[in-house]
Every structure is written in C-alpha cells, then in structure tokens.
N, C-alpha and C positions, 0 to 999 in steps of 0.2 A: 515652415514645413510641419507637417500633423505630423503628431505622434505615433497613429496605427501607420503612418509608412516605415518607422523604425523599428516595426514589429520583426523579428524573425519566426522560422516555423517553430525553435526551440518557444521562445513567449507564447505561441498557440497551442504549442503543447502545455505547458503550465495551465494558464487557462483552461483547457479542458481539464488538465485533470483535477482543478480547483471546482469544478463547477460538479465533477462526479466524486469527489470523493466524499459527500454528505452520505449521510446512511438512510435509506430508504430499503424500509419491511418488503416490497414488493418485490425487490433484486433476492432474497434470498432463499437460497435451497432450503426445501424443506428439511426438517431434522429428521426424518425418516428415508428421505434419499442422500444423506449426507453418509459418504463410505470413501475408504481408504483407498490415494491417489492411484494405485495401479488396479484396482480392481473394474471390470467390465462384466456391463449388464448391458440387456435389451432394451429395459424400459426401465423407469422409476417404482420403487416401490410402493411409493404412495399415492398408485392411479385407482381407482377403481377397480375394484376384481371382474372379469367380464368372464363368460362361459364357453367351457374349454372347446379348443377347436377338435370339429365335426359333432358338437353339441349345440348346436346356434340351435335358433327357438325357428322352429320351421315357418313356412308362410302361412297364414291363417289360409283355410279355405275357401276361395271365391267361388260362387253359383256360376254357372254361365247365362249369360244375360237372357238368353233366348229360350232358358230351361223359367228364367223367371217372367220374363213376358216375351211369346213369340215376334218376332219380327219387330222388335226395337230399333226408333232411332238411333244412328251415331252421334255419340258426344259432340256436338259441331264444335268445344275449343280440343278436340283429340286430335293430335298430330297425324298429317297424312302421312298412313304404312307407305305411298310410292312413291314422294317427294324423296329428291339427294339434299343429303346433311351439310352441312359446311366442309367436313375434312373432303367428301368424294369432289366438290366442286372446287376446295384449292390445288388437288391434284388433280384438276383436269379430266375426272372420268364423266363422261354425259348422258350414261345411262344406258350404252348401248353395249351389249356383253357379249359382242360378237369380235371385240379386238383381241 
C-alpha cells in the first residue's frame, strides 16, 4: 500500500501549511497601510494620490475630422456605429425597435 493513501485531509493541511509558512517580502502589507485591527478605510494609504473627484483632467480637445480635411475617409479598422454588440445578441434583440 503507498503511503499518500494513508494521507488524511489533517496530513494536507500540515503540508500546506509547511510549505506557506516560509516568509516571503511580497505577502506583506505595506507599513504605511499597516492600522489597528478594527479600524476601516476605503483604500490603502499607500496608493497614489489621484485628483479629487469632479477635478479629473478634462479630455483634450479633438478637431473634427472634416473641420481638418473635408470629406475624410472612414477609419476602415473603426468599429461599425450600426453593428449589434455581443450583449444585444445574447439577449436576443435583432435590431428591430418596433417590439
């Protein structure tokens, strides 16, 4: 008889936890998001500071294409505006907007 048949789940938990209890830098919290067990927060302290909401950096201004050369080709890899997407075709709708 092998000896992994006389394994029980207790022996596979040993195991695991021998095999994680080595210390690796990458498992740990930063020391700047390290805070006392009952305290709640939204995010980590130690993200990037990003700019405060209804301050986002607005969208650069785009020309319109036909202010900068009349009557432009289409992008031929530009997605067709009157193709249905994948979600409208797994529910079943076929484009007709009279149902």
């Amino acid at each position: 008889m092998d000896v992994l048949d006389d394994r029980t789940s207790a022996d596979f938990e040993y195991e695991r936890y021998e095999l994680l209890k080595e210390y690796r830098p990458e498992n740990d919290i930063p020391s700047d998001d390290l805070l006392p067990h009952d305290t709640r927060v939204a995010q980590g302290v130690s993200e990037e500071e990003t700019s405060a909401v209804g301050q986002e950096d607005p969208f650069p201004d785009v020309p319109d294409a036909d202010a900068i050369q009349k009557d432009s080709p289409v992008d031929p890899v530009a997605p067709d505006p009157d193709a249905m997407h994948g979600t409208d075709l797994l529910n079943g709708f076929d484009g007709d907007e009279t149902e």
